[in-house]
C-alpha positions as CSV (number, residue, x, y, z in Angstrom):
1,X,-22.3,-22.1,-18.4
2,X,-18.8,-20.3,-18.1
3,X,-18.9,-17.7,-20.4
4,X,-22.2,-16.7,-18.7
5,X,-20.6,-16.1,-15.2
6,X,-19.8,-12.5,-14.5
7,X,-16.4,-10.6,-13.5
8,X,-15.6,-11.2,-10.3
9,X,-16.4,-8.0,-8.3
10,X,-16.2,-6.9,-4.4
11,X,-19.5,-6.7,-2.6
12,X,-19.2,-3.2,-1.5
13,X,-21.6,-2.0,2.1
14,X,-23.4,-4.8,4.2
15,X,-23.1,-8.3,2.1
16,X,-26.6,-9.4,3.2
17,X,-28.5,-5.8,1.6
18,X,-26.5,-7.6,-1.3
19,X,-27.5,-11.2,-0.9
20,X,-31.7,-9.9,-0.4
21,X,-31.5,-7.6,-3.6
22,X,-29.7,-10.8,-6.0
23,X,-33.2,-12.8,-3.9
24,X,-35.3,-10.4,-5.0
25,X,-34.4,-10.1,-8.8
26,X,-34.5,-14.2,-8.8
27,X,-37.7,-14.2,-7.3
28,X,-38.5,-12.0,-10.7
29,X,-38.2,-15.7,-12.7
30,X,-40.5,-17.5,-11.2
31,X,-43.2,-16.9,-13.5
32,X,-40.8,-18.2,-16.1
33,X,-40.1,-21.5,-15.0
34,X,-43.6,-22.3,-14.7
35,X,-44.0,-20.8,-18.0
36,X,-41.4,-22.9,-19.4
37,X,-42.5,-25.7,-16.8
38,X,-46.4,-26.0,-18.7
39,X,-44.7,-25.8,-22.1
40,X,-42.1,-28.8,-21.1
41,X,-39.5,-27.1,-21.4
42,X,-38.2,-29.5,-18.5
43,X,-39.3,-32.4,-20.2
44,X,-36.5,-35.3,-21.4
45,X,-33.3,-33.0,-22.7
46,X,-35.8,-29.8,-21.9
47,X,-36.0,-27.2,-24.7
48,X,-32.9,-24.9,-25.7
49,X,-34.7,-22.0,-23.7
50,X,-35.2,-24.0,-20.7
51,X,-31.6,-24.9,-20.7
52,X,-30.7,-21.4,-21.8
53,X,-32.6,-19.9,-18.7
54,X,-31.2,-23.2,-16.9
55,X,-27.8,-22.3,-17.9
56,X,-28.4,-17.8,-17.1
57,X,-29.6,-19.1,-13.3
58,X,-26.9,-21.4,-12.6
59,X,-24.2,-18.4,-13.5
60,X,-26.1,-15.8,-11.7
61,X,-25.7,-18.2,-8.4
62,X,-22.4,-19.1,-8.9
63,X,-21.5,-15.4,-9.6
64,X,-22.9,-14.2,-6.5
65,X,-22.0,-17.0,-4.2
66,X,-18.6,-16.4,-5.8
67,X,-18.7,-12.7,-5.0
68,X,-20.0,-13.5,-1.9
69,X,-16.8,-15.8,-0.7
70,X,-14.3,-13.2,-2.5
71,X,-15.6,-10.1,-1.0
72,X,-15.5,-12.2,2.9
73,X,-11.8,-13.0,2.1
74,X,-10.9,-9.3,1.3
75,X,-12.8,-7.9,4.5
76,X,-10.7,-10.8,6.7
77,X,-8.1,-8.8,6.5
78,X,-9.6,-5.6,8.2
79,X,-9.1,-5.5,11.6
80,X,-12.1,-6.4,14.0
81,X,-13.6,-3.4,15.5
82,X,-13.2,-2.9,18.9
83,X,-16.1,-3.9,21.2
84,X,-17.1,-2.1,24.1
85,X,-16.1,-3.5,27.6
86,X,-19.0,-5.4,28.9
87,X,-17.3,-6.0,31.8
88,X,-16.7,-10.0,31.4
């Protein structure tokens, strides 16, 4: 699965824009894995492309979750902006 993972890369703008777009092109693979699902692919050892596409999905979550925790760790070093008085 390691040579699958990506670079690790800064998140850049608001993390959780980021977080719903890599949702929305998983939720593009869903017709695959039932695809691959009625075809038993997931049968026993599974097939080479269900462990292929097994394999792809893993990285792309690790990637991102990676990316994720990288890109909070660089911003925890930014000062926190400055609240308004609420009177408290």
């Amino acid at each position: 699965m390691q040579p699958r993972i990506t670079s690790v890369h800064a998140l850049e703008g608001d993390v959780f824009d980021d977080y719903v777009a890599y949702l929305r092109q998983s939720s593009k693979f869903v017709e695959k894995v039932y695809q691959l699902e009625k075809a038993g692919g997931f049968d026993g050892a599974g097939s080479q492309e269900s462990r292929d596409f097994t394999a792809d999905r893993l990285a792309a979550g690790a990637s991102m979750l990676r990316d994720m925790i990288y890109s909070a760790w660089l911003q925890s070093a930014n000062p926190e902006p400055q609240r308004p008085n609420s009177g408290f």
